[in-house]
C-alpha positions, 0 to 999 in steps of 0.5 A: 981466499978463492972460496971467499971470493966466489962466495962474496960473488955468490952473496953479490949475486943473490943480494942484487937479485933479490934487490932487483927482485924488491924494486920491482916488487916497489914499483907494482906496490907504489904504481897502484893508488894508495888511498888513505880515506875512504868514503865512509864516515869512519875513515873520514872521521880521521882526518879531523876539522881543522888544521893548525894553520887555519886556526892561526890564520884568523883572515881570508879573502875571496871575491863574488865574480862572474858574468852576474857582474855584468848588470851590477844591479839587484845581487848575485841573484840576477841570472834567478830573479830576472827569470821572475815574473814582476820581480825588480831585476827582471823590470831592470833587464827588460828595460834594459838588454829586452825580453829574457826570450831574447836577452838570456842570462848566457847573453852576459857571458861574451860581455864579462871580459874581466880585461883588467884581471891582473892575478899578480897584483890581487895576488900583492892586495889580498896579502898586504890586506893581511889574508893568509888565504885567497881564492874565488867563487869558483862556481856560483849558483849559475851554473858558470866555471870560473876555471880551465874545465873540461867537464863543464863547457860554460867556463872562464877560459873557453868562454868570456875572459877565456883565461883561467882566472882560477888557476892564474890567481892560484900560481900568484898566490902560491908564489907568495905562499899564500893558502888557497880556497875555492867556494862551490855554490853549485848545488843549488844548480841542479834543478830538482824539481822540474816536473812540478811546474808549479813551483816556478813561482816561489824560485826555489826549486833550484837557483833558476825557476823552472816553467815549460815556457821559461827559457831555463825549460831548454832542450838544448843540450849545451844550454841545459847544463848552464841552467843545471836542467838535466835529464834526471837529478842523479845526472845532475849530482854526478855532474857537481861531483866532476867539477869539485873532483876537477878542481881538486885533481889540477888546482890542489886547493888548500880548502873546499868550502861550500855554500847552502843547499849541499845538504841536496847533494846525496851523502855518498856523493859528499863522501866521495868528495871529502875522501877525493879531497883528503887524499889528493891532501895526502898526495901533496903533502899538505893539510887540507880542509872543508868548510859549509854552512849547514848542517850537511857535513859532520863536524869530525872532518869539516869546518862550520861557516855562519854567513854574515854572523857568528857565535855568541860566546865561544866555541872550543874548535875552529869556526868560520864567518863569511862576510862581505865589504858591501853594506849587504851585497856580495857582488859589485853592484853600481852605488852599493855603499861598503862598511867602514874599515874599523866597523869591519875590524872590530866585528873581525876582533869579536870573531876572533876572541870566540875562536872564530876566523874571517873570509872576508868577500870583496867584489870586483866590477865584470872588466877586473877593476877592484874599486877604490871604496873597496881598496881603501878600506883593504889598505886601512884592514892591512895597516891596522894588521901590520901593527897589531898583527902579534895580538891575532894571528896565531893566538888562542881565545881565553877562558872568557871571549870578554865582555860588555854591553853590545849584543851579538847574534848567535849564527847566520846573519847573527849580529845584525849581518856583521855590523855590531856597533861597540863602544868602550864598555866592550872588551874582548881578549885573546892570549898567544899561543905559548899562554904567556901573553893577553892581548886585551882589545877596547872595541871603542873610544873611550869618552873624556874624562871616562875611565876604563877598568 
């Protein structure tokens, strides 16, 4: 028994030793960063497109904002056009605010207040609508933050609002639990060709023209990182990658989707991010995703979007459209008609029978305010959903989109920027996920006395 007894303490002794011993082992192992992907197309082919939840969510809402706001006039493309000689916004602006050698597109920025910003309250809209995920622009093609940054210092909370209007809305629609996105449109920031002055005058050697006598040539060293006028282009490409990364690291965004030109962003950089991305995902817990416009990220592991269009028949992966609730702008600009509600819906039903999901764009004014035009036809969005809500999210395209007379276009802008006009000869399905029921959709009213078959 005495044996016994030292032989258990002996077995005791050495099972907690090597039990300390493991622990400590644990520890080293779990302190070190575990990375899933790596940035190489191998690895991030992994992850797959899209995941299940996005494919069943078919609508997501996201909002043009920004000091651009400011002068509602012309587009977003206000900080670029009211750089160009005898352009409509740079009469506007000097008429206006004076001389951009005194009145400077920074000028805007005290002046976007966004005083109304209730994150909460959008936060109640965007879901009533019947989006299952929301986020802003989080970056637009001026070189502006739209979140607490430490990296870059033109940002919404050291600068304008002075609030993280990102993160705010974030915590809102997490409590809701809402999906998030965030849009980058800051590659095209970076201003690529500044050495060939002569190139100012078409406006595309990056969003802001480049001339030695603009003032988007500033040596100032603060100023030059609004206008994307680095020192060398490598600076520049490091510079976008932090900002994403940033984002990524405090606000774990559900989708990063990306505008044109990120075909300018060097590969490895797109790699980096993606892999970045995809484990901060893993870290999470949650399955994440991208989405771009062109052709500058492979399909294995990302999400194509067609502004303002889509596909003509359809396609066996996921997809996206990006359009907007104006007639053809993206940011709130004064007068600007929007498109009707049932236009909108029956443009969205199209997408969806071709396997298609919607960001649907709304824009609201510099002080926070989201007009009435715009949540009126939001409400109308909403309770259309509401009560055919079971014939869209979560459902499956069918062996046929459907069919009928209205000619859709085939990739951006297809389809007359999203404002296909159908009538009853037109038909669209989508069937349920456990294919036991065919949603069938008339895109129009029938004529009297006509019959439909």
């Amino acid at each position: 028994m005495k044996i016994y007894r030292n032989r258990t303490l002996i077995s005791i002794t050495l099972g907690l030793t090597l039990l300390f011993s493991s622990c400590k082992s644990g520890s080293a192992i779990a302190s070190k960063k575990v990375e899933k992907y790596k940035p190489n197309s191998e690895s991030l082919s992994k992850h797959g497109s899209a995941p299940e939840w996005f494919a069943d969510a078919k609508l997501g809402i996201y909002f043009h904002w920004g000091p651009y706001s400011v002068p509602a006039f012309g587009s977003a493309w206000y900080p670029r056009n009211m750089y160009l000689d005898n352009s409509s916004d740079r009469k506007h602006h000097e008429a206006t605010y004076g001389s951009i050698y005194e009145f400077g597109y920074e000028k805007f920025i005290p002046m976007f207040k966004a005083e109304q910003f209730d994150p909460e309250e959008w936060a109640e809209l965007f879901q009533s609508t019947g989006a299952k995920f929301t986020g802003p622009v989080a970056q637009h093609h001026d070189g502006f933050a739209m979140w607490d940054s430490k990296i870059n210092p033109w940002n919404a909370k050291d600068m304008g609002p002075k609030r993280d209007i990102l993160g705010e809305l974030f915590a809102a629609l997490k409590k809701r639990d809402m999906k998030t996105i965030a849009t980058f449109h800051h590659a095209r920031n970076g201003q690529r060709n500044a050495n060939i002055p002569e190139n100012w005058k078409t406006g595309y050697n990056s969003h802001y023209p480049y001339h030695p006598d603009l003032p988007t040539a500033t040596k100032d060293p603060l100023l030059r990182k609004l206008f994307g006028n680095f020192e060398t282009i490598e600076e520049f490409n490091k510079y976008w990658l932090d900002q994403v990364n940033e984002v990524v690291d405090k606000y774990s965004p559900d989708i990063l989707w990306y505008d044109s030109w990120l075909n300018m962003i060097p590969e490895d950089k797109r790699m980096e991010m993606a892999a970045h991305h995809f484990n901060n995902g893993v870290k999470n817990n949650k399955e994440v995703m991208l989405a771009h416009k062109q052709e500058d990220l492979p399909l294995e592991y990302s999400v194509l979007d067609y502004e303002q269009g889509g596909r003509r028949d359809s396609w066996p992966s996921p997809w996206m459209t990006d359009i907007t609730i104006g007639e053809s702008k993206w940011m709130y600009v004064e007068g600007h008609p929007y498109k009707t509600a049932d236009l909108v819906i029956r443009n969205m039903i199209d997408v969806w029978s071709k396997n298609g999901i919607v960001l649907l764009n709304v824009s609201p004014r510099a002080d926070g305010v989201i007009n009435q035009e715009q949540r009126t036809i939001l409400k109308q969005i909403g309770d259309w959903m509401k009560v055919h809500g079971e014939a869209v999210y979560g459902t499956h395209p069918h062996t046929i989109f459907g069919y009928g007379t209205a000619s859709a276009g085939d990739g951006h802008h297809g389809g007359q920027s999203a404002t296909v006009n159908y009538t009853e000869d037109d038909v669209r399905f989508t069937i349920s996920k456990d294919k036991k029921a065919m949603y069938v959709f008339f895109l129009g009213k029938p004529q009297k006395g006509k019959k439909l078959t």
